[in-house]
TIVOLUM-796325 format. One record per residue (C-alpha): residue number from 1; residue in one letter; x, y, z. Coordinates in nm, 4 decimals, m for minus. Example, Ala and Ser with C-alpha at 12.3 -4.5 7.8 and 13.67 -1.06 7.14 Angstrom:
BEGIN
+-----+-----+----------+----------+----------+
|   n | res |       c1 |       c2 |       c3 |
+-----+-----+----------+----------+----------+
|   1 |   A |   1.2300 |  m0.4500 |   0.7800 |
|   2 |   S |   1.3670 |  m0.1060 |   0.7140 |
+-----+-----+----------+----------+----------+
This chain:
BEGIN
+-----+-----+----------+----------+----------+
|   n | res |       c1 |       c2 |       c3 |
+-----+-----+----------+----------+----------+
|   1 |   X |  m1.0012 |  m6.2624 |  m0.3489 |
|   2 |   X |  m0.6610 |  m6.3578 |  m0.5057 |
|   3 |   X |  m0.3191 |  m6.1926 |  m0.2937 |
|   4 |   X |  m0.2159 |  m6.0500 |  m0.5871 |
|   5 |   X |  m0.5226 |  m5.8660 |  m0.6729 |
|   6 |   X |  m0.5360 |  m5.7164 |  m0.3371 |
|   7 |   X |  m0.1514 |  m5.6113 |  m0.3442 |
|   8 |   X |  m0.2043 |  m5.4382 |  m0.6575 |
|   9 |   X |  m0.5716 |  m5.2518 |  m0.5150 |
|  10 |   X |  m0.3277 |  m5.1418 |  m0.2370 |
|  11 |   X |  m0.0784 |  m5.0197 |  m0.4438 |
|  12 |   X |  m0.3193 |  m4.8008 |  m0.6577 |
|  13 |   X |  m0.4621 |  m4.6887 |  m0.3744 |
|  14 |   X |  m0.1528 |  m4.5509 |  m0.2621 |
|  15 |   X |  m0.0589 |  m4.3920 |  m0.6136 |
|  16 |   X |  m0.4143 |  m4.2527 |  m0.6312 |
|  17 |   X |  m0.3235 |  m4.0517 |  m0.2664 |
|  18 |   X |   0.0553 |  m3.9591 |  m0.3585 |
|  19 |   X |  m0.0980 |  m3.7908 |  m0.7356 |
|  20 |   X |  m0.3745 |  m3.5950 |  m0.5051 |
|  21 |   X |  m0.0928 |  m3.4675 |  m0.2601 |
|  22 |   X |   0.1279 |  m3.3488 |  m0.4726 |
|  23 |   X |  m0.1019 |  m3.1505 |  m0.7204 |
|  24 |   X |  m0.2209 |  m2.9862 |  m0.4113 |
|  25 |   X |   0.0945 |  m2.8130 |  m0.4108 |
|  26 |   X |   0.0911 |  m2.7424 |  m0.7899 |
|  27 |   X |  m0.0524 |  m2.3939 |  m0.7827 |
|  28 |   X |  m0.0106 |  m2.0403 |  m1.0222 |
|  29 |   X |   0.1083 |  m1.7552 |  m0.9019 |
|  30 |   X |  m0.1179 |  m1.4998 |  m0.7412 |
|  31 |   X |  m0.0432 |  m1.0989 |  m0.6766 |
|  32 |   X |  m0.1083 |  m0.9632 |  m0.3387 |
|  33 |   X |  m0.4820 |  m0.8536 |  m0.4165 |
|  34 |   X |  m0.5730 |  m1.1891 |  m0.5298 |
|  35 |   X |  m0.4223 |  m1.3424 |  m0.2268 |
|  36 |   X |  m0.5949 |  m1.1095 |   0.0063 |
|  37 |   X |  m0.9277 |  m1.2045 |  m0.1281 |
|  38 |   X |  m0.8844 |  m1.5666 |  m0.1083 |
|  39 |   X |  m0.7370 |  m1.5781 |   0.2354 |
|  40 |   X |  m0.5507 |  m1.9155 |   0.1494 |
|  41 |   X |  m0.1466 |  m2.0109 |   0.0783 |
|  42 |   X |  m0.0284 |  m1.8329 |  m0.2238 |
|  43 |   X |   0.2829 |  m1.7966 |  m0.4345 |
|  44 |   X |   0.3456 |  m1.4293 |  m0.5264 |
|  45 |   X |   0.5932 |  m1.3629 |  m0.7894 |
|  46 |   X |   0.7351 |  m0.9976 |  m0.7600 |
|  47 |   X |   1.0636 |  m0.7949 |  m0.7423 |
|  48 |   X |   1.2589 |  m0.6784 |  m0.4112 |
|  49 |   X |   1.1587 |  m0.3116 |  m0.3523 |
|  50 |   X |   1.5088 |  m0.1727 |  m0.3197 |
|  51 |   X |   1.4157 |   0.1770 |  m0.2364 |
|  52 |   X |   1.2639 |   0.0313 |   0.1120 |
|  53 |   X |   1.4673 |  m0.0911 |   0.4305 |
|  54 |   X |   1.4906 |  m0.4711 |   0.4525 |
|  55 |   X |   1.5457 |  m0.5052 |   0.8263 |
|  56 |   X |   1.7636 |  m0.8375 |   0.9693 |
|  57 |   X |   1.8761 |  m0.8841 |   1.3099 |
|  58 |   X |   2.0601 |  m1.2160 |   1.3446 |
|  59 |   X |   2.1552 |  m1.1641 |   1.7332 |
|  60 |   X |   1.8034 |  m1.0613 |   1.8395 |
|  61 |   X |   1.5570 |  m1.2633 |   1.5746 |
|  62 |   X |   1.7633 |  m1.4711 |   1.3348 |
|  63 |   X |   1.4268 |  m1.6551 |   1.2022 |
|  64 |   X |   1.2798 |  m1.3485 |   1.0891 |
|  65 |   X |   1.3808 |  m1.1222 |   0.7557 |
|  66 |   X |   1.1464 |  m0.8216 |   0.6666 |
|  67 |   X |   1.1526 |  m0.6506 |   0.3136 |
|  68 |   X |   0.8935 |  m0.4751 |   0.0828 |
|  69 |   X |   0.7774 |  m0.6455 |  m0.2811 |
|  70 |   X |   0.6274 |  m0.5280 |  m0.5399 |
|  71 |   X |   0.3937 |  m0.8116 |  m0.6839 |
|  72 |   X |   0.3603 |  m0.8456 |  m1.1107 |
|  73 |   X |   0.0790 |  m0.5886 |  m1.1003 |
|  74 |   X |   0.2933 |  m0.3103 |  m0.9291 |
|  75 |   X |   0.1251 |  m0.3649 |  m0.6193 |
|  76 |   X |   0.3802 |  m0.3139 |  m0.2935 |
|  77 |   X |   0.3609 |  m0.5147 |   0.0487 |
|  78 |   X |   0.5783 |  m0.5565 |   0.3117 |
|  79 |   X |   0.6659 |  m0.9224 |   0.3201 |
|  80 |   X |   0.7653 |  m1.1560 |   0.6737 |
|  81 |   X |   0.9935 |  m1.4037 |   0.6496 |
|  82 |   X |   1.0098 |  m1.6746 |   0.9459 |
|  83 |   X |   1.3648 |  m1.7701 |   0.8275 |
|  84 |   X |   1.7194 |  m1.6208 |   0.8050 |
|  85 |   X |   1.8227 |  m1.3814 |   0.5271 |
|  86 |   X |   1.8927 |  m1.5707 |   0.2045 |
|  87 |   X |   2.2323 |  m1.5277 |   0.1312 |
|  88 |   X |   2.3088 |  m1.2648 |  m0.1883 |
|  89 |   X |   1.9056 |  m1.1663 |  m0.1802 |
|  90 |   X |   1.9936 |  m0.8022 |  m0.2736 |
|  91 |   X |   2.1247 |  m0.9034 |  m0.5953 |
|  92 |   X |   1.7582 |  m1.1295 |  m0.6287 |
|  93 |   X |   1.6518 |  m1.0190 |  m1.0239 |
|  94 |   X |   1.2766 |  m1.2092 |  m0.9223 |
|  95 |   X |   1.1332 |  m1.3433 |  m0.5616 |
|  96 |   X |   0.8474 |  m1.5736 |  m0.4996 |
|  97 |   X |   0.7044 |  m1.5676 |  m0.2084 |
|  98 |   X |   0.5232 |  m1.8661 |  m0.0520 |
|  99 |   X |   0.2416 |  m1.7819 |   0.2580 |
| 100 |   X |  m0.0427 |  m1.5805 |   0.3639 |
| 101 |   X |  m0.1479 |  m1.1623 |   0.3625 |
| 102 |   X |  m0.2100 |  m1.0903 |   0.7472 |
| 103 |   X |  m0.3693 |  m0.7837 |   0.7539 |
| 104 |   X |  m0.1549 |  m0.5319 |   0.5196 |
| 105 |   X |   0.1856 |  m0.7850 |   0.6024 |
| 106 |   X |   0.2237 |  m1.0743 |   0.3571 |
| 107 |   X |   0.3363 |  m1.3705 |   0.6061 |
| 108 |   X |   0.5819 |  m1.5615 |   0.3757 |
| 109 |   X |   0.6664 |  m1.9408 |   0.4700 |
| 110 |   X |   0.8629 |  m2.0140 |   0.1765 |
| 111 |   X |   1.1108 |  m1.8080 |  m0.0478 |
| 112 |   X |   1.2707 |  m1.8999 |  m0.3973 |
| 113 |   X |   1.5040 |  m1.6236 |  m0.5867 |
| 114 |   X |   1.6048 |  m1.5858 |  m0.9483 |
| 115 |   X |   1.9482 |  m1.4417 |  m0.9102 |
| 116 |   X |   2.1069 |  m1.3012 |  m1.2173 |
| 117 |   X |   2.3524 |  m1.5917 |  m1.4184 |
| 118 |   X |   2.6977 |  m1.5234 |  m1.3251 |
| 119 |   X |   2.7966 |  m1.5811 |  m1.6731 |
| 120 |   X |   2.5552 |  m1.2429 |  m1.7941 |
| 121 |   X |   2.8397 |  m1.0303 |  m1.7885 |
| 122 |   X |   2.9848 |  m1.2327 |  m2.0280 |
| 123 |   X |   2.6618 |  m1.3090 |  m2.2890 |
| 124 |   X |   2.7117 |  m0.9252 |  m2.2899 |
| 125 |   X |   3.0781 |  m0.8597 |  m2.3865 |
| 126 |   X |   3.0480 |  m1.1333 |  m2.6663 |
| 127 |   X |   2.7485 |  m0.9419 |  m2.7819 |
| 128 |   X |   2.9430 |  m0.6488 |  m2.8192 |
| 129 |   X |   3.2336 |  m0.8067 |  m2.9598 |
| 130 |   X |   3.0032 |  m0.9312 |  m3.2333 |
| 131 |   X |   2.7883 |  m0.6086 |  m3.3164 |
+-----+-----+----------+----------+----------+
């Protein structure tokens, strides 16, 4: 066989594995009750349940952040972080949570927040300047 035709086999090979890992990781978003009955990783997309105690001890466990969510279909779960507290996650307008529901806890290895734009304040006052 020619070298070339072997370098560029190899090199499709390769593309064909790095295309197959990464859309593992391309996924939807789940709620809690679909993630319970699958038992795998999910991504749950929710809001923080401000009316509950988010509880974060630095000195004592600094890799672990506890807080309730409520997922897109209202349903609530108390949700483990193995990770600090993201900074400003109180003022979080959306949270999705990356991980696993142990038992009634969702186990969350990953954490992404939609924080409100800075510049909202201002959209509004123009608004009102305008109407």
């Amino acid at each position: 066989m020619n070298r070339n035709i072997i370098i560029a086999l190899a090199f499709i090979t390769v593309g064909i594995i790095v295309f197959l890992s990464i859309s593992k990781d391309v996924s939807t978003y789940a709620s809690f009750e679909v993630a319970e009955k699958s038992g795998q990783t999910s991504k749950i997309v929710g809001q923080l349940s401000k009316d509950k105690p988010m509880i974060y001890d630095p000195q004592n466990a600094p890799n672990e952040f506890t807080f309730f969510m409520k997922d897109a279909d209202g349903l609530e779960k108390k949700v483990v972080l193995n990770k600090p507290k993201p900074q400003d996650f109180e003022m979080s307008e959306q949270i999705v949570v990356t991980g696993k529901i142990d038992g009634d806890v969702f186990k969350a290895s990953e954490i992404l927040m939609k924080c409100p734009s800075k510049y909202k304040d201002e959209e509004i006052a123009v608004k009102e300047q305008n109407g």
